[in-house]
N, C-alpha and C positions, 0 to 999 in steps of 0.2 A: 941387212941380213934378216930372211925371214924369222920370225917365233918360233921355236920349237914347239913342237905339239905336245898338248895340257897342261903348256908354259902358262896358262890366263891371259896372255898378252893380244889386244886384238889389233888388226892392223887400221891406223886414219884411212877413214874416206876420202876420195878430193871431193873436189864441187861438181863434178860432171856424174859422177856415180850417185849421190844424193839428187842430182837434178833427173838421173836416169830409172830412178826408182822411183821420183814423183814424192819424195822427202821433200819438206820446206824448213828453213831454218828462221827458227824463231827470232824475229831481232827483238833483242834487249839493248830497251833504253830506259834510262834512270830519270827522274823527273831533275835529282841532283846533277844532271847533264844540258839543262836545260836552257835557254836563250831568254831573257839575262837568270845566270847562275844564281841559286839562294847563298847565301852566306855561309851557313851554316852548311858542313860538306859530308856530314856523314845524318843517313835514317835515321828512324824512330827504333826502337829495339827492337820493334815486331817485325821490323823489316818492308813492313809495307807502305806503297808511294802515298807520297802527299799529293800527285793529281790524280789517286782516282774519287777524289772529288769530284765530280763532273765539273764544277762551273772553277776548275782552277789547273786547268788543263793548260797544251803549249799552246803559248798565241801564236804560234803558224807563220805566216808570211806580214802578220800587221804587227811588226816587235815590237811594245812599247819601249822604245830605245829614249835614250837623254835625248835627242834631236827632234822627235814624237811629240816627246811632252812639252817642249816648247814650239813647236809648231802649233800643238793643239791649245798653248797660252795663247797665243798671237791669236787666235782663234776667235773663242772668248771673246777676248777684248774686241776684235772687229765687229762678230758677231754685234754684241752689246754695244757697241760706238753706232754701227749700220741703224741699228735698232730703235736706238737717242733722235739721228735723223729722219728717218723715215717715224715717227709718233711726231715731232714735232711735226713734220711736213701735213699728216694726219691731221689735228688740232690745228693747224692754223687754215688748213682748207675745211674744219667744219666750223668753224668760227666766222670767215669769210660767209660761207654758203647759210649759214644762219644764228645771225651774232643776237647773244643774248647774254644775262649773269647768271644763268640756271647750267643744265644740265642740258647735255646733247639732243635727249629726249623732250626737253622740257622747250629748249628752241623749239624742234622742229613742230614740237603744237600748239608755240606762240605764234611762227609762221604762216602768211596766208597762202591759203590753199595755190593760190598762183607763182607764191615764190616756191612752193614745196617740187609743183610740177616743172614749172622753169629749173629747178637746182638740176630736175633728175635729168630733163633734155637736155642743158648745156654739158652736164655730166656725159651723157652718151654721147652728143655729138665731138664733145673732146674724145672722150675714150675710143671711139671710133676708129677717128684718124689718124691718132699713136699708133694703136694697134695696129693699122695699116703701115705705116710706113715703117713699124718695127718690124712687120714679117718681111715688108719687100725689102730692105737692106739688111736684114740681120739671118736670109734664110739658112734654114738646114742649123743652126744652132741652138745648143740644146739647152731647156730652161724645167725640164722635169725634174726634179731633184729625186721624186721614189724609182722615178726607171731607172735612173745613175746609179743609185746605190741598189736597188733590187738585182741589178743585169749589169752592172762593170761593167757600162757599156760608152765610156767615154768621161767627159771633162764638160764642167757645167761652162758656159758662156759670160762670161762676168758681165759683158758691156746687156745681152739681151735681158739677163736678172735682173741688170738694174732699171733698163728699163721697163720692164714687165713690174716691176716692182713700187715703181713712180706713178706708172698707168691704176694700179691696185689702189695704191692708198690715196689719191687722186678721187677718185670715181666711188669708193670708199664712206667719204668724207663728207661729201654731194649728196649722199645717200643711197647707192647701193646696195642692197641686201645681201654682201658677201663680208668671208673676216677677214680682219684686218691684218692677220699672224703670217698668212700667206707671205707678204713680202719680206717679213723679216725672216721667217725662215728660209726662203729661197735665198735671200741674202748671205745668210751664216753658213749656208753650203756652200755660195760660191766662193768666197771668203776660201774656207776651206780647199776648194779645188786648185783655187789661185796658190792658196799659201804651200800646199803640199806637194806641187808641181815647180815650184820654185825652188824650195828644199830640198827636192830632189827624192822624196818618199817612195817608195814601194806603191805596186797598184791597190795593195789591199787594203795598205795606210789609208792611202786616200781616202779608199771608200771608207774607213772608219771618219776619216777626218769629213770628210762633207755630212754624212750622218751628226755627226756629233755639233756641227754647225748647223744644219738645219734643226736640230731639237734644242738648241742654245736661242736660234732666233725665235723659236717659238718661246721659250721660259723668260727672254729678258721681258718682253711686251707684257706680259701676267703676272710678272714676278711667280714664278712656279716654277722655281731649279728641280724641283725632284721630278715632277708632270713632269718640263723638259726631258729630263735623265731618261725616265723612263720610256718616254716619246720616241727618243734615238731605240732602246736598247729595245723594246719591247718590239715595235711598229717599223722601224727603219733596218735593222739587222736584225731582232725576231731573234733574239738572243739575250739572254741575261746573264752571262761567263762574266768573270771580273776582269777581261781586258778587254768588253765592251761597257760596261759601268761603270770600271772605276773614269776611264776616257769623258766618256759621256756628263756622269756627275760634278765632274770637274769644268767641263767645257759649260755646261748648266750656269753653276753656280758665276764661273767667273763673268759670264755675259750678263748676267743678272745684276750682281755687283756693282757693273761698268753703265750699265742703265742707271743705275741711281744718279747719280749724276744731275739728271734730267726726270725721270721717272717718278714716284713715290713709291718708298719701302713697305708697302701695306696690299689689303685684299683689293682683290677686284671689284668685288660686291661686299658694298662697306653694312655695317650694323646690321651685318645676321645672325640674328640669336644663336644662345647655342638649345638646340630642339630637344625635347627629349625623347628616349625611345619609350615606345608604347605597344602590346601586343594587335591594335588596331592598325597604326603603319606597316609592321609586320606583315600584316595577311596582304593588307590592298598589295606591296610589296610583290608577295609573291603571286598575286592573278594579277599586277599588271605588268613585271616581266614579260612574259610572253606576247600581251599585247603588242608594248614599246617594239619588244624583238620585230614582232608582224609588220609594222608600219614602219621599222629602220629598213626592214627588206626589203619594201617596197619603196623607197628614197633612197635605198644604194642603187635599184636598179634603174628608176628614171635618172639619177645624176650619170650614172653608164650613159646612157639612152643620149642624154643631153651633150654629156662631153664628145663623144666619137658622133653627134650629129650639128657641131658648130659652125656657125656659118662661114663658108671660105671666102677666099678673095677679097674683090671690094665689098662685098655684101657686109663685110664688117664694119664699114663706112655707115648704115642707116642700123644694123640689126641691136645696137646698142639704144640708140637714138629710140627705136620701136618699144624693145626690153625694159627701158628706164622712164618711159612717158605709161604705162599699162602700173608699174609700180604704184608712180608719182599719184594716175587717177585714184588707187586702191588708196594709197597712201592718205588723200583726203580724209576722210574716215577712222583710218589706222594709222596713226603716222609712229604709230610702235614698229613697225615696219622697215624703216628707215635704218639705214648702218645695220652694224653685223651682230645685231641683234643685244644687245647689252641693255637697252631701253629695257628690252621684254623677259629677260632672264630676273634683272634687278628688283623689278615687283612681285614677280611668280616666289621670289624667296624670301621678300618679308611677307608672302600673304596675301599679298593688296590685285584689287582688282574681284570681277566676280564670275563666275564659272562661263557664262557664255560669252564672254567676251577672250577669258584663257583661251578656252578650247576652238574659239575662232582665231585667233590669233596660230596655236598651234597649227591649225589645216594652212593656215596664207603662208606662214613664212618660210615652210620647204618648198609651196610652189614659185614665189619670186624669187627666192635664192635660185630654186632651177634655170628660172628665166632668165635671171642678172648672167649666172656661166655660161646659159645655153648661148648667150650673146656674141661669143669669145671674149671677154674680159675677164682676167684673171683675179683669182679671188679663193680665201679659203672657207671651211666650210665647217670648222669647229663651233666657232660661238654661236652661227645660226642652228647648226644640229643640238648644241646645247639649251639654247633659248626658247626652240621647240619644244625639248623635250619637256624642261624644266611649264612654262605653260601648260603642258597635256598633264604635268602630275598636279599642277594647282588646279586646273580647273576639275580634274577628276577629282581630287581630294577634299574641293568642297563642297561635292554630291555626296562623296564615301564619309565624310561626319556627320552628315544626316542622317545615315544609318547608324555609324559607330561612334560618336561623338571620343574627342580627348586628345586629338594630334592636333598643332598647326599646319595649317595649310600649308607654310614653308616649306616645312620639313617634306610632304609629297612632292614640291618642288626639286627638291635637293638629290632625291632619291631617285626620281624619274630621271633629270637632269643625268647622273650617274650613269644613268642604265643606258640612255639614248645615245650618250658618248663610249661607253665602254661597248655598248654593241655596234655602232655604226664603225667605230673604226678596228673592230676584232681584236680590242685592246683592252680588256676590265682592269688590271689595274694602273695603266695609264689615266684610265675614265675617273678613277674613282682618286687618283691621287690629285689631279686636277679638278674635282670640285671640291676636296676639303682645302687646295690651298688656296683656289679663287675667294671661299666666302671663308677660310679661316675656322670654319667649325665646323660641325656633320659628326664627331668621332660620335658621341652618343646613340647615331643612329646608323653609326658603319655596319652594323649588321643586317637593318634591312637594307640599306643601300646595297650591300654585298648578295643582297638574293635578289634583289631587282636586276642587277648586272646583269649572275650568273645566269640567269633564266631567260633574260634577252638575249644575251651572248651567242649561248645554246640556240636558241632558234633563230638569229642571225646566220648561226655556223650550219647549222642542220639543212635549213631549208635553201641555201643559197652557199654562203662563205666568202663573199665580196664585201671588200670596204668601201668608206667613201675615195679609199685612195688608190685600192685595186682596181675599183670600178674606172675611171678617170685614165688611166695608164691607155696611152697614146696607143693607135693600129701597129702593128711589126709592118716595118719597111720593106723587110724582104720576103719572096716568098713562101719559101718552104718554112713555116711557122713550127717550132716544136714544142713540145709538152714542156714544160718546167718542172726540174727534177721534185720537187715538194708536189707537186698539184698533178691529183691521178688524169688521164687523158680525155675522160670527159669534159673536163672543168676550161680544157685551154681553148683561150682564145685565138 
């Protein structure tokens, strides 16, 4: 019965009459409505939600459900078990390639210059011919672990990881100037990809769960669960919400754990003082920020340059062989040079060593790292960009006490170090959380480390915006290539 008129009563709309008027209807949803439910079932007094916290929003299509989080246990533990094996395999082929009771670095300059050149040729000419016969029987499957998770664009290859990952620490070991975290991390995603497809997860699971395994295989090898954590959250999803951390942290930690085992619960870089801060660090700090930034930019773009110009076919058969003999000759001379750089980081941060030999050291080791990948030989590219940097800030730092006398030269190690990683990988505080857990100390000096970052960061991002891992991201298959929603249309490749 219609209202009488100046009854107040007004008549409901249906849905075609608000859709014909171009009306929207607000959906309300309650965060107390949410997938898994709080406990707790009724608001705050004020009535306002608990996700609009930004970083505690719906986790969407990745639920961390009870069957997640044990997926993402199994995880972990692989991660970290993968991890256990591939180090030992590590250590016992540089033990093999140059046995001594010192230190990796301290072999390879007991070594005479013939076995150093010989390690690095049979090194290539093995690596060579793996890498051939992995691409001719293993083609078209995929061992990128950032394009997987960047592009949900498939499911990692477990049998090709592993062996891309053999070939790594293999050749590694020999002495190639790449890092060694590469294969554990490609491990702990496939790990992941395997376990999450087995479980039967969601696509978006996955992609959490291979992230989360790849910054797990990176944390057990350094023992640096949190670097890990943040490695996933920051660099691989570019998100820091707490149902990509809390995942993350966790997967971290328990891979780390499961290393011990085999591993040592301790730093990377053992007896680094702890530094103090000084208003003379400070300044160099912030004029060599932007340097760092300058020369990351230019080493993101030749590792571009090198990855999408590696040699195809059989050519991969000699071009290692070529790659690791130009090494091995530099290497006479420098055998800081040798492995993924941990020789040349370890001195720069107690000090030791004297400014022309740092700062040569600095120039050689991004160009043989370029060389060792531009090879095709798989390899990562953290500890050498770290060991870089970390040299550029000793060797500067013992010209800038000449003027300014009152810092250790470490401590410019430490800082540079910071900044060369937190800018090369567009990551500050991934960079910075991995070097105070590698050497255990630096808080004292987190604040110029933190303006060394920021100011490299900045002109990394300013002048370019490519990482070492952006950069490296394989050619699109198909033609019609399109912009990526983040990245304005200039920028795509």
């Amino acid at each position: 019965m219609p209202p009488k008129p100046g009854s107040g009563r007004r008549r409901p709309r249906d849905a075609g009459f608000t859709a014909r008027m171009g009306w929207r209807r607000r959906p309300v949803r309650s965060e107390r409505l949410r997938t898994p439910a709080p406990v707790f079932k009724t608001r705050m007094p004020s009535k306002r939600g608990a996700m609009e916290q930004p970083n505690a929003r719906q986790d969407g299509e990745g639920l961390l459900t009870p069957v997640f989080w044990l997926v993402l246990g199994l995880t972990g533990v692989a991660a970290g078990l993968s991890g256990v094996v591939l180090m030992s395999l590590l250590f016992h082929v540089e033990a093999a390639a140059f046995p001594g009771s010192g230190s990796y670095l301290a072999n390879v300059a007991d070594a005479s210059g013939i076995r150093r050149v010989n390690s690095l040729l049979i090194a290539g000419m093995l690596g060579g011919i793996a890498i051939y016969l992995l691409r001719r029987y293993t083609p078209g499957e995929k061992t990128d672990l950032d394009d997987i998770v960047w592009t949900a664009s498939g499911e990692l290859s477990f049998r090709r990881c592993l062996g891309t990952a053999v070939i790594s620490e293999v050749v590694v070991g020999m002495g190639a100037s790449l890092g060694r975290e590469a294969a554990t991390k490609l491990m702990g995603g496939a790990f992941g990809s395997v376990l999450g497809g087995r479980f039967g997860l969601t696509a978006e699971q996955r992609r959490l769960l291979i992230a989360c395994g790849g910054g797990a295989g990176l944390a057990c090898v350094y023992n640096v669960p949190l670097g890990g954590a943040f490695f996933t959250a920051e660099i691989l999803l570019g998100t820091t919400s707490l149902t990509t951390l809390l995942p993350a942290l966790a997967c971290s930690a328990l891979a780390t754990m499961t290393a011990w085992i085999y591993l040592p619960n301790r730093a990377t870089y053992l007896d680094v003082p702890a530094y103090p801060f000084s208003a003379s660090l400070l300044c160099w700090a912030l004029l060599a920020g932007p340097v760092i930034g300058l020369l990351a930019t230019g080493y993101i773009r030749v590792i571009g340059w090198i990855s999408h110009h590696r040699v195809p076919g059989a050519g991969v058969l000699l071009a290692p062989i070529a790659a690791f003999g130009v090494l091995g000759l530099i290497g006479l001379r420098y055998p800081q040079l040798f492995g993924n750089g941990h020789g040349l980081a370890a001195p720069a941060f107690l000090g030791l060593g004297s400014a022309g030999l740092m700062l040569t050291l600095a120039l050689l080791k991004p160009l043989v790292t370029a060389l060792c990948l531009g090879s095709g030989v798989s390899g990562g590219l953290f500890t050498p960009v770290l060991s870089s940097g970390a040299a550029f800030g000793a060797g500067t730092g013992i010209l800038w006490t000449q003027l300014w006398p009152g810092s250790p030269v470490g401590a410019f190690a430490m800082v540079a170090a910071a900044a060369a990683i937190g800018s090369s990988m567009q990551a500050p505080l991934t960079g910075l959380a991995l070097v105070l857990e590698l050497t255990h100390g630096g808080f004292a000096i987190l604040v110029a480390m933190i303006a060394a970052t920021v100011a490299a960061t900045v002109v990394v991002r300013r002048l370019d915006g490519y990482s070492i891992y952006s950069a490296r991201l394989p050619a699109r298959t198909h033609t019609t290539a399109t912009t990526t929603p983040t990245e304005p249309p200039g920028l795509a490749s």
